[in-house]
C-alpha positions in Angstrom: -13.7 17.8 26.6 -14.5 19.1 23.0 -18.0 17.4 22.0 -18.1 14.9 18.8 -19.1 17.8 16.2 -15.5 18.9 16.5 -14.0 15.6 15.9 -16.3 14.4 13.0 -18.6 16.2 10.9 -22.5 15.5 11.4 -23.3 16.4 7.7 -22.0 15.3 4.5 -20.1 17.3 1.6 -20.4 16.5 -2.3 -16.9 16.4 -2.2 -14.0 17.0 0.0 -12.4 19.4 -3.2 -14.5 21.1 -6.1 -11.4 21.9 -8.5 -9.6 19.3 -10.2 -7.3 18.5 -11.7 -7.1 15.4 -8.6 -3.7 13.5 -8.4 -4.3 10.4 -5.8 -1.0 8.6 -4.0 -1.9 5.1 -3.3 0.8 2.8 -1.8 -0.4 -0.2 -3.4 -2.4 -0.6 -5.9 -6.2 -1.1 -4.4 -6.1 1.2 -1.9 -7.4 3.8 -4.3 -10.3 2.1 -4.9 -10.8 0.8 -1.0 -9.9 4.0 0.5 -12.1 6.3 -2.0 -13.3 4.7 -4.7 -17.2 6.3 -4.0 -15.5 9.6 -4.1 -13.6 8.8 -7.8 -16.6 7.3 -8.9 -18.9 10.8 -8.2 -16.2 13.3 -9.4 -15.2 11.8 -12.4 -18.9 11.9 -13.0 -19.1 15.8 -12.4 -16.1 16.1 -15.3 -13.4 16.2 -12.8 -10.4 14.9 -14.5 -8.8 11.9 -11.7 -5.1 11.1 -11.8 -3.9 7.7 -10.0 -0.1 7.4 -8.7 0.7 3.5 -7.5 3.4 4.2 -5.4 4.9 1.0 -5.1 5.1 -2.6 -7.0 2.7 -4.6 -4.7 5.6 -7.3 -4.9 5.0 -8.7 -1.4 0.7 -8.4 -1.9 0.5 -12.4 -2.4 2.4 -15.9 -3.0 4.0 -17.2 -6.0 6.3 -15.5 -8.5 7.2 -11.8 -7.7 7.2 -10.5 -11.3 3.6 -12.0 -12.1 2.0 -10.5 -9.5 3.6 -7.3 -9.9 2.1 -7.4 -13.7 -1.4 -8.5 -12.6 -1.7 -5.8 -9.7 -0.7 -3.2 -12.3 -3.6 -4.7 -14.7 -6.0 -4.6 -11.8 -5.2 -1.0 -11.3 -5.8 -0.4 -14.8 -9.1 -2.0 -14.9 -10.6 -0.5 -11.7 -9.4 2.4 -13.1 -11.1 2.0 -16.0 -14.2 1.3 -14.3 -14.1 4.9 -12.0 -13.2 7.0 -14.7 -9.4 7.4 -13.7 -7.9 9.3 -16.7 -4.6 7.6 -16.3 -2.4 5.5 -14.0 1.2 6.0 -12.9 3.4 3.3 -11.2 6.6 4.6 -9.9 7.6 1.2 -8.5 9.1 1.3 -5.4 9.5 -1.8 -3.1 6.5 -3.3 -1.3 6.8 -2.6 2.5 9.8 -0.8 1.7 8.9 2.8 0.7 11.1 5.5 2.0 10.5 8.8 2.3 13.7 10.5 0.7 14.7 13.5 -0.5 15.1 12.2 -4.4 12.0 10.6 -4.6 10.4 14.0 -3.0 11.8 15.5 -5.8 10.3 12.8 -8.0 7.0 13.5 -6.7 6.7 17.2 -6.5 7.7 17.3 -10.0 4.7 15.0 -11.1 2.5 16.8 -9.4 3.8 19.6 -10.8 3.7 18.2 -14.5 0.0 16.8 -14.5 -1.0 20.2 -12.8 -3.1 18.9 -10.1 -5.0 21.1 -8.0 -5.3 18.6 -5.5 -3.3 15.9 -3.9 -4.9 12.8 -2.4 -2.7 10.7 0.1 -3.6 8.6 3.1 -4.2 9.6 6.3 -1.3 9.5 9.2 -3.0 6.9 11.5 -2.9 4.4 9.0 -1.8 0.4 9.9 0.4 -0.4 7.2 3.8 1.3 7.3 4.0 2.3 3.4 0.6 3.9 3.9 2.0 5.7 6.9 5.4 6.6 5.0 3.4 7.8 1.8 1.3 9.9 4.1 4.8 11.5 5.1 6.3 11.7 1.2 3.5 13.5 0.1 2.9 16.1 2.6 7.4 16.8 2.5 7.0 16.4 -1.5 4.1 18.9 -1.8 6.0 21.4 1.2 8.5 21.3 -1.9 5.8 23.2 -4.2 5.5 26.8 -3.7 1.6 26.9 -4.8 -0.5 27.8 -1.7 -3.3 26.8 -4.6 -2.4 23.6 -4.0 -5.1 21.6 -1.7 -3.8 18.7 0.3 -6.7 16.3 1.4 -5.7 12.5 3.5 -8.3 9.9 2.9 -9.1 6.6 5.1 -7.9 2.9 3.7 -8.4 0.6 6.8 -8.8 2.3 10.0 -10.5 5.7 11.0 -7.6 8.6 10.4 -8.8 12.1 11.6 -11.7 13.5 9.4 -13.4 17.1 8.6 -15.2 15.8 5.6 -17.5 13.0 5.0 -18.9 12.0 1.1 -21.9 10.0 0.9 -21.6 7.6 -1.2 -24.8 5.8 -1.6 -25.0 6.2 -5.3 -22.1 5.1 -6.0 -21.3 1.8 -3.4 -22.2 -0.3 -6.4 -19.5 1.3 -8.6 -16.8 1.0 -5.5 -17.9 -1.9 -5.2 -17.8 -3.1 -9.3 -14.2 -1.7 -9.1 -13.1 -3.5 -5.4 -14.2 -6.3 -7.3 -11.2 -6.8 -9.8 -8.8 -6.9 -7.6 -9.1 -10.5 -7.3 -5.4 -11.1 -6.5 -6.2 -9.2 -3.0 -9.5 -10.7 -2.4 -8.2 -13.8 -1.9 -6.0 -12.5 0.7 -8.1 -10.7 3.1 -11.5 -10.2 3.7 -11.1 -6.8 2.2 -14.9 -6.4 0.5 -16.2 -6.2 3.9 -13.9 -4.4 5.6 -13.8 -1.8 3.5 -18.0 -2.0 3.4 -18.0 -2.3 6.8 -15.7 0.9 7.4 -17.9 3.1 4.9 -20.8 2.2 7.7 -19.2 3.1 10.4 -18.8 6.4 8.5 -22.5 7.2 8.6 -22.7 7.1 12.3 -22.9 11.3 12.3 -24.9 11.7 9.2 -28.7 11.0 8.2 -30.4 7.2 8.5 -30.8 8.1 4.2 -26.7 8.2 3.9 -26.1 4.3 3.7 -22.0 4.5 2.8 -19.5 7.3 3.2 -15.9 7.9 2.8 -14.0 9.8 4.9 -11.1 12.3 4.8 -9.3 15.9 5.7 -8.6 18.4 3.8 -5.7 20.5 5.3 -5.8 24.1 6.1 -2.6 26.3 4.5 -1.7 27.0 8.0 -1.6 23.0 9.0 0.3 22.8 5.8 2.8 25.0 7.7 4.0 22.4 9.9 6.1 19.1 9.8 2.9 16.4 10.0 4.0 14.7 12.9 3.6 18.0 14.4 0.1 18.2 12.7 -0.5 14.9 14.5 0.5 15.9 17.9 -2.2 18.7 17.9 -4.7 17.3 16.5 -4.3 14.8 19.6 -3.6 17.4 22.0 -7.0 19.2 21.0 -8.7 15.8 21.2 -7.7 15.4 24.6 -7.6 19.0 26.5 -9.8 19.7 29.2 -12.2 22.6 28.1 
């Protein structure tokens, strides 16, 4: 069997891409901020100018009336936002445990990318629980295949459960801005016990790196020649070299 150092890394980068712009696909609206909101909080510090794409309304996120809470998940992603340094925030409201991944809204997609000339594309990873995380994982990887720019990095980050990972971010200087920004999205909070899961899951992160990393975030950036591949097929080998015999 392979030994952990090829599954996870044991040391931490300063971030999983240097060149911006970034453009960052989140199914709802606070999984941005759950899933990488250390990360925002550090780049956007360095100058690196940070895109956000709600991918859908959120409609299903809570009780009570549909249209209000569709309205006050859209102001919560505008004010944690705000408080990581996102230049701007794009809703392209599709329906709450409903997204799809087809060919028109590929289209849709590629051409935003295209149009806020992002240099690279955050989306989460395949392993995901919730199935619109799991069918924007697929979107984005078909909508970017659409963009002949071998420039173009592709990176999958972690929202609830471990996905596969070949970068890790501390994020100790920053928890306490994640955190600020996890904060407003008090129409969630009241759901789940999101602030510690998602506190709990940026621990479990630091099991490879140094006692002095307290938080990290974890993701994968994608090789061109992984790119080359459907990302189910991506999947399968990544499993199949988990598994073989050595």
């Amino acid at each position: 069997m392979i030994d952990e150092a090829q599954i996870v890394p044991y040391h931490p980068q300063p971030l999983p891409c240097s060149e911006g712009p970034w453009l960052i696909f989140a199914p709802h609206a606070d999984d941005e901020t759950f899933g990488m909101g250390g990360t925002i909080a550090l780049a956007t510090a360095r100058g690196i100018q940070v895109e956000l794409v709600v991918v859908t309304d959120g409609a299903l996120g809570g009780s009570g009336d549909r249209a209000t809470l569709i309205a006050t998940r859209q102001a919560e992603a505008n004010a944690a936002a705000a408080i990581l340094g996102i230049k701007q925030v794009h809703f392209l409201g599709q329906p709450d445990r409903g997204l799809r991944n087809d060919p028109g809204l590929q289209q849709q997609v590629a051409a935003l990318i295209r149009r806020t000339q992002a240099r690279c594309v955050f989306f989460p990873g395949p392993c995901e629980l919730h199935p619109d995380h799991r069918s924007c994982s697929l979107l984005i990887w078909d909508s970017c295949r659409l963009i002949d720019d071998s420039g173009l990095v592709l990176v999958s980050y972690e929202i609830t459960l471990q996905n596969p990972v070949n970068c890790l971010v501390d994020i100790t200087a920053t928890r306490d801005v994640k955190d600020k920004a996890l904060q407003v999205y008090l129409s969630q909070l009241g759901e789940n016990n999101y602030a510690d899961i998602v506190k709990g899951l940026n621990v479990l992160r630091t099991l490879t790196l140094s006692a002095q990393v307290k938080a990290a975030e974890g993701y994968y950036r994608y090789s061109l020649q992984e790119r080359s591949m459907p990302l189910q097929a991506w999947l399968g080998e990544w499993v199949h070299r988990l598994l073989a015999d050595s």
